[in-house]
C-alpha positions in Angstrom: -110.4 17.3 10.1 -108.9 15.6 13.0 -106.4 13.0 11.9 -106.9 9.6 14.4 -104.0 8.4 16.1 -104.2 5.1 14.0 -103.0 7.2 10.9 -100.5 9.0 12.6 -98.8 6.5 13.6 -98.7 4.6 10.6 -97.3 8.1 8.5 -94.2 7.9 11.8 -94.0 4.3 10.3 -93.2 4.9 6.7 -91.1 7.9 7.1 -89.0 6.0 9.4 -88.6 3.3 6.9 -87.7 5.5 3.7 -85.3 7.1 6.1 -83.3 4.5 7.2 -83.2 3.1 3.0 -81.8 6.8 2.2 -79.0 6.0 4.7 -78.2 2.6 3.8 -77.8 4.5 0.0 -75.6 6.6 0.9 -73.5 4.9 3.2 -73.2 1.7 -0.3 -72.0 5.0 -2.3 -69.7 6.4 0.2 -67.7 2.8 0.4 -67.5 2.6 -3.0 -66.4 5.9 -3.8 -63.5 5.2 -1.2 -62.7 2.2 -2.6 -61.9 3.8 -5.8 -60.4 7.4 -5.2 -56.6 5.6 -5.9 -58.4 5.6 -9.9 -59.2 9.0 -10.1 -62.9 7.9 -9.3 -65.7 10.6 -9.4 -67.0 11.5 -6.4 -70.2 13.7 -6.3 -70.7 16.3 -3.4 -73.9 17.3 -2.7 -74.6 20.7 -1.9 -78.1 20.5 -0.4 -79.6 19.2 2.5 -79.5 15.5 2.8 -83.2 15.3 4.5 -84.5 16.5 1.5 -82.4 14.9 -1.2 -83.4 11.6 -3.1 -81.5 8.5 -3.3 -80.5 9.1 -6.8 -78.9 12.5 -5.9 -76.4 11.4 -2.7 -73.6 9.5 -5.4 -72.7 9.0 -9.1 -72.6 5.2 -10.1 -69.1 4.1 -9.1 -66.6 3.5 -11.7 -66.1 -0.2 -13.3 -62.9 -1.5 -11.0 -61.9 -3.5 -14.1 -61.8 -0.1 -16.5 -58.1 1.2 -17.1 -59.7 4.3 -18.9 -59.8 7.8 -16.8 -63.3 8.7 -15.7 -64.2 12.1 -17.1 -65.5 14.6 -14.8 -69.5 14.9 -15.2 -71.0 18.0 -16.2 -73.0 19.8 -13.2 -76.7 18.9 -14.0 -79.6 20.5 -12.5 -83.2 18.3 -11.9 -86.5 19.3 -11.9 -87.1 20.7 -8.1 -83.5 21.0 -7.4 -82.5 24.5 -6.4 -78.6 23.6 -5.9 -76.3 21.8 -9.0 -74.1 19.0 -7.7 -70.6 19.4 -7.5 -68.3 16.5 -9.1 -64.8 17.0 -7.9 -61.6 15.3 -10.1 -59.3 13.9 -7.6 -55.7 14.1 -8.6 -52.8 12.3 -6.7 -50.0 14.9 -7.2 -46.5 14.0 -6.8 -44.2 15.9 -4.3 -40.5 16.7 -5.0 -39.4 15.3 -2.0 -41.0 12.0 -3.0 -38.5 12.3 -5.9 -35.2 10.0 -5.0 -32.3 12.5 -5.1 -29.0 11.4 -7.0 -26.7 9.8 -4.9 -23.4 10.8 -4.5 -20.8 9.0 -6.7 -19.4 6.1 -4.8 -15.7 5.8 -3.3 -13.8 3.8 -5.7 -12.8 0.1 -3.4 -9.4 -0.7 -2.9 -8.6 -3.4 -5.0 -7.8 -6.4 -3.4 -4.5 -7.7 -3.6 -3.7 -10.6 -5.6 0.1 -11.4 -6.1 1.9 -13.3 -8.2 2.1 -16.9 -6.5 3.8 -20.4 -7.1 1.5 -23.0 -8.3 2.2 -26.8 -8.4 1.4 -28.2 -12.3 0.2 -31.6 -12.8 3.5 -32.9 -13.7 4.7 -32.0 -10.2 6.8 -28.8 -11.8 6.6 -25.5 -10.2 5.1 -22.1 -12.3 4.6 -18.3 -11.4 1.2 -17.4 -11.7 1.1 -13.6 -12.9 -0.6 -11.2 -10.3 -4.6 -11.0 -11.4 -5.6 -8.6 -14.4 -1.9 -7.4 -14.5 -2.3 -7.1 -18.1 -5.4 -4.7 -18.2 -3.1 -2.6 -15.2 -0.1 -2.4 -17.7 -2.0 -1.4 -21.1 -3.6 1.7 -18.7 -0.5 2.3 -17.0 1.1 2.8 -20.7 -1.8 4.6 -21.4 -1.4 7.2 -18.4 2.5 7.4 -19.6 1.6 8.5 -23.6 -0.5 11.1 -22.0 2.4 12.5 -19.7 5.5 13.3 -20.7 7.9 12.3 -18.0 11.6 13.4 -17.2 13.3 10.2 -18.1 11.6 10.2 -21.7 13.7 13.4 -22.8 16.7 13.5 -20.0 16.9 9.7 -19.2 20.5 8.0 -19.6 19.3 5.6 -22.6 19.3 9.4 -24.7 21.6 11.2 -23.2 24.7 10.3 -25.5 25.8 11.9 -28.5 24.3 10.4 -31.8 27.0 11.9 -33.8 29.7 10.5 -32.0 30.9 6.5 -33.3 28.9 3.8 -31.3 31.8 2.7 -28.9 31.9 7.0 -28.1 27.9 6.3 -27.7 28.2 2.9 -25.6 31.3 4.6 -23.5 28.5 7.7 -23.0 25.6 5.6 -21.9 28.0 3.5 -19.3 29.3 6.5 -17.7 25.3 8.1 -17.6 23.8 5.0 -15.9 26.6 5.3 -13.2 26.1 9.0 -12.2 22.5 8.4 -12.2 22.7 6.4 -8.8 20.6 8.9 -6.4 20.8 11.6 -9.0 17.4 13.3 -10.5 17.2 13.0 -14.5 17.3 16.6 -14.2 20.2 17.0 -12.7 21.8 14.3 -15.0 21.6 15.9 -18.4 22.7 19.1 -17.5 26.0 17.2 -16.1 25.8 14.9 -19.4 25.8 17.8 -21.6 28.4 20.1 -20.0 31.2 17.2 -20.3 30.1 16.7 -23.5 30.5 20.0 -24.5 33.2 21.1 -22.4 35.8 18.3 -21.9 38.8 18.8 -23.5 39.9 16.6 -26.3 43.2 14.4 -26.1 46.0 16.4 -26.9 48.0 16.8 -30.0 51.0 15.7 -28.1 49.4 12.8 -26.5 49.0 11.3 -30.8 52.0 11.5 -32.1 53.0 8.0 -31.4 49.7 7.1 -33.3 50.4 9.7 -35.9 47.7 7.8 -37.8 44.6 8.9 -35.3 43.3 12.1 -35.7 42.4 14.5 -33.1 39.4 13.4 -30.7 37.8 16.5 -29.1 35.1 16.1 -26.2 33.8 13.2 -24.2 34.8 9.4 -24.7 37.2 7.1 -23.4 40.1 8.9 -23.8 39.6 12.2 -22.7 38.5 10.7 -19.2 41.5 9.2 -18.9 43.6 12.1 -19.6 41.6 14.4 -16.8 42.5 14.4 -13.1 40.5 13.4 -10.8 40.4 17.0 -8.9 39.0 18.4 -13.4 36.7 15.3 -12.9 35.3 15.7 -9.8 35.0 19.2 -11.2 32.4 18.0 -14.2 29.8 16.0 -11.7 30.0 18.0 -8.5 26.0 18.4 -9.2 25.3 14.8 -8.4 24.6 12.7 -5.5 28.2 11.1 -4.1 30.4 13.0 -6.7 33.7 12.2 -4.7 33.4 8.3 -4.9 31.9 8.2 -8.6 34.9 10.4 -9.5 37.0 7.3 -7.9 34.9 4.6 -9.6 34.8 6.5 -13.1 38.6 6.2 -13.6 39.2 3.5 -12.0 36.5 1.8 -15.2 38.1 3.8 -17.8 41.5 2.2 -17.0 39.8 -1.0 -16.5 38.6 -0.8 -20.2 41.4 0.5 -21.6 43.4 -2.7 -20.4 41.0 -5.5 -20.4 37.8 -4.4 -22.8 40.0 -3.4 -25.9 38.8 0.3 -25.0 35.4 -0.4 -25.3 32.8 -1.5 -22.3 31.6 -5.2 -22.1 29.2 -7.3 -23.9 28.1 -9.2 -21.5 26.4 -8.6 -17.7 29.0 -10.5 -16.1 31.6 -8.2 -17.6 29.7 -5.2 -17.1 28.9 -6.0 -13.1 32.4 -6.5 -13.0 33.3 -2.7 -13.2 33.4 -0.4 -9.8 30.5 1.0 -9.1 27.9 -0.9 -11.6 25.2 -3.3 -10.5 22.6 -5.7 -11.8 20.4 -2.4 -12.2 23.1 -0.8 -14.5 24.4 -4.0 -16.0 21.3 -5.1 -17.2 20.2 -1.4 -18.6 23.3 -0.8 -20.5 23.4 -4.2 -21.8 20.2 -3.4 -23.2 20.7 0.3 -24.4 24.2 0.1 -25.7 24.2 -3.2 -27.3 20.6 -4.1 -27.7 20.7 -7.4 -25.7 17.7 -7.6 -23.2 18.6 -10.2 -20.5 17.2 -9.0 -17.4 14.9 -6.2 -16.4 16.8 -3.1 -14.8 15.3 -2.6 -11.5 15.2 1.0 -9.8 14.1 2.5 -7.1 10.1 3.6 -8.8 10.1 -0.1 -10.1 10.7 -1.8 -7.0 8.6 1.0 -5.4 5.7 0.7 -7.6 5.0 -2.8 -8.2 5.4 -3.4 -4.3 2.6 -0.6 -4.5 0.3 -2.6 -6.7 1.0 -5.8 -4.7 2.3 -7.9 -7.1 5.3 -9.1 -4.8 6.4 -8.6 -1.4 10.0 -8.1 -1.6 12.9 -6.3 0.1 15.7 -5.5 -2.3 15.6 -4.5 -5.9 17.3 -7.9 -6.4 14.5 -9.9 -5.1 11.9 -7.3 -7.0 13.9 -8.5 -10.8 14.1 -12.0 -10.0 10.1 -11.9 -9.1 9.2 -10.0 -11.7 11.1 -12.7 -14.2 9.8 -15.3 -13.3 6.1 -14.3 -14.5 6.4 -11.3 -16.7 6.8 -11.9 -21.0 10.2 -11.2 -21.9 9.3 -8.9 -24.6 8.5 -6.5 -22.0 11.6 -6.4 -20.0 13.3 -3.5 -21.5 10.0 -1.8 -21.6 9.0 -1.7 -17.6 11.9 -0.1 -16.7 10.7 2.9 -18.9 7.2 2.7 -18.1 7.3 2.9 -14.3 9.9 5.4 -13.6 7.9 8.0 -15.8 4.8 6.7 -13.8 6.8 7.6 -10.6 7.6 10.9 -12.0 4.4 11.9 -13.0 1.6 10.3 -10.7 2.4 7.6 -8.7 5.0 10.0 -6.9 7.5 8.8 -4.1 5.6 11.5 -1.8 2.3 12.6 -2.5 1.2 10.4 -5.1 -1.5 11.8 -7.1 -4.4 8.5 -6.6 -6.8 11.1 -7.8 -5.4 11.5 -11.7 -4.7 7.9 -11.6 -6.7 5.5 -14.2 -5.7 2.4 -11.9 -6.9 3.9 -8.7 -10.5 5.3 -10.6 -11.0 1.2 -11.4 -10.3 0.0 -8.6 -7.3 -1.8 -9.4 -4.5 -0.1 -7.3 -4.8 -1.9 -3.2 -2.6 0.6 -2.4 -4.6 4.1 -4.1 -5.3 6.7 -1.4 -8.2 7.6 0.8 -8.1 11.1 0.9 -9.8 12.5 4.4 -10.6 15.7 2.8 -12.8 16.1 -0.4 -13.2 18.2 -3.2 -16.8 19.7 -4.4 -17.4 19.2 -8.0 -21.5 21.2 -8.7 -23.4 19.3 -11.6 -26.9 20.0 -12.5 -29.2 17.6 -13.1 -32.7 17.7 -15.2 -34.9 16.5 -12.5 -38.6 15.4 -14.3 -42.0 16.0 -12.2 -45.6 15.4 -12.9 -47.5 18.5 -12.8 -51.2 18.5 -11.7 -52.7 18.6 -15.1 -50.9 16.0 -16.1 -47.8 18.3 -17.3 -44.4 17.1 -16.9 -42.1 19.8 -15.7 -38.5 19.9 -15.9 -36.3 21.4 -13.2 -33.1 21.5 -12.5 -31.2 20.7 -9.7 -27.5 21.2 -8.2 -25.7 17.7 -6.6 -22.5 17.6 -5.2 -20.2 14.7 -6.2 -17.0 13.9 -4.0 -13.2 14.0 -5.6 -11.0 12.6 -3.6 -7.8 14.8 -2.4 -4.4 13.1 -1.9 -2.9 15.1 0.6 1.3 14.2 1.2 0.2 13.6 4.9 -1.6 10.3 4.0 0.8 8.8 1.7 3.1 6.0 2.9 6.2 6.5 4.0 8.4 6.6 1.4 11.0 4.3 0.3 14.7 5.8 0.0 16.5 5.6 -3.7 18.9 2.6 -4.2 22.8 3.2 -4.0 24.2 1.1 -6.4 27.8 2.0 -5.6 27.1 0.9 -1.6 26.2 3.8 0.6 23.5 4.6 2.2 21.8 7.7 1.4 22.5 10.5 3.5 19.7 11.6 6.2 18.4 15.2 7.0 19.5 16.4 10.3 16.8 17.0 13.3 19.1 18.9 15.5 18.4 22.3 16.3 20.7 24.8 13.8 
């Protein structure tokens, strides 16, 4: 039966038109399936050929955008004249390791900034010292970094070097004589000189007593038996220290001195004691303190005046100018102490060359202005448990290597270094650069 051309074009018609609504279907589905893949939305792919499918079987029914919930994956159905079973995919955003931020290196300690002590103007028009900034927290860690080395001066320093058997003018005489070959002489050096005239000076001779038939024999090292030796036999007992020849001159010349004026026994005060050949404020005011008790000043050496010009609590020039600073600010219950405190600092880490900024406590805080930036480092390896999100959800541990920097204080980059003080008046002696 021929077909007229009236209802052929009318079947072009309605194909046409259920065409172009399949495509505006799919296209709805497609935008909101896009819209929500970020969700974990379910997105179904057909497998057949779009002419032929229905509406119905292009999309799933997007997710509601308001649902927290994950959207299970739906089963594959089959339907009734469907040959193929839609796939549904289950999109998962998987995390890379390189999205991961990697550790960072451990950050270079800042140089503290310096904050001396200054003069300040009171309401009352007087003038105070205002202590350098967190001085106090600097102190308690310096003492800490001193319990936890044992430095020269705390076994060999002159404040123990005397004889505890011997009477306490023997002791004081002892302690005197210590502080004044100490000038530009290593601890080290120093007690083995201590202990051989204590062992080996002759004692006053019998002869030399029987005028005072009442005294008994003195053996060994005191007053007396230094002024019975000759300077050549003296000379002979401290050749191992820095300028022997002169403190052989200055030592007698003291002993006579308190033979005629100190009733034998050294002075009580630092006027007296400053008064001798060869002693300073330095020595004056640490005997004073060791052999009599009597803190009056702070005893200021070559690692104090060193050290604390170091930490940028003054700027001063002499050792002089370094005590009177430090008095004006610093509690007087810690006078005799600093003197202890930072020459074992100076002998154990904050060296004259080479000064160890690396095992420091003050230069790890940042509260040194004057710790070392080393220009080469050190690698220390740490692993660190690195978490990632598996695919399924699983969380897997791994673990990774980082480097962390330690700074290296080479000598090259320290300061130059400040010479040792000469309390008996020379300068000390310089190392030659001509060719041998």
């Amino acid at each position: 039966m021929r077909t007229s051309r009236i209802s052929r074009d009318t079947g072009r018609i309605l194909a046409a038109s259920s065409t172009r609504r399949t495509l505006r279907q799919a296209r709805t589905a497609t935008n909101a399936g896009n819209l929500s893949a970020g969700t974990g939305a379910i997105i179904a792919e057909p497998t057949h050929d779009a002419t032929n499918a229905s509406a119905s079987e292009l999309s799933s029914a997007p997710p509601d955008p308001g649902s927290d919930s994950q959207v299970q994956p739906a089963p594959r159905k089959r339907k009734r004249g469907q040959s193929n079973a839609v796939v549904v995919k289950h999109e998962v955003e998987q995390m890379s390791i390189t999205a991961i931020a990697s550790p960072q290196k451990a950050s270079k300690v800042k140089k503290a900034r310096s904050a001396p002590a200054k003069k300040i103007k009171t309401s009352d028009g007087s003038i105070k010292m205002e202590p350098p900034a967190n001085w106090e927290e600097m102190y308690a860690l310096t003492r800490e970094m001193r319990n936890e080395n044992v430095a020269p001066v705390d076994t060999m320093g002159c404040e123990s070097l005397a004889e505890r058997e011997r009477t306490p003018r023997d002791q004081r005489f002892q302690t005197l004589i210590a502080l004044m070959l100490s000038s530009q002489t290593k601890d080290t050096v120093l007690a083995p000189v201590m202990r051989g005239m204590q062992e080996k000076m002759p004692g006053v001779g019998q002869a030399q007593w029987t005028v005072c038939s009442q005294l008994t024999k003195i053996k060994g090292f005191n007053l007396e038996s230094v002024l019975a030796l000759e300077p050549p036999a003296l000379n002979a007992f401290i050749n191992k220290v820095g300028f022997h020849n002169l403190k052989t001159k200055y030592i007698k010349q003291t002993a006579e001195i308190l033979r005629d004026k100190w009733n034998s026994d050294i002075p009580d005060t630092i006027e007296g004691l400053v008064s001798l050949p060869g002693v300073g404020p330095k020595m004056g005011y640490l005997t004073l303190s060791a052999a009599w008790g009597r803190t009056e000043g702070i005893g200021v050496d070559v690692h104090v005046h060193r050290i604390v010009n170091l930490w940028k609590w003054h700027k001063t020039q002499t050792p002089e100018q370094t005590r009177a600073a430090l008095e004006s600010w610093l509690p007087k219950e810690k006078w005799h102490d600093i003197n202890n405190l930072l020459v074992g600092f100076g002998q154990t880490i904050c060296l004259p060359v080479g000064r160890k900024c690396g095992n420091c406590k003050l230069a790890d805080r940042g509260l040194c202005p004057s710790a070392v930036v080393s220009k080469g480092t050190k690698v220390r390896k740490e692993e660190v448990a690195v978490k990632i999100e598996g695919p399924e959800g699983e969380v897997v541990v791994q673990e990774k290597t980082v480097a962390a920097d330690l700074a290296e204080v080479k000598a090259e980059d320290v300061e130059g270094t400040i010479p040792d003080m000469e309390d008996i008046g020379k300068a000390p002696r310089k190392r030659s650069t001509r060719n041998k």
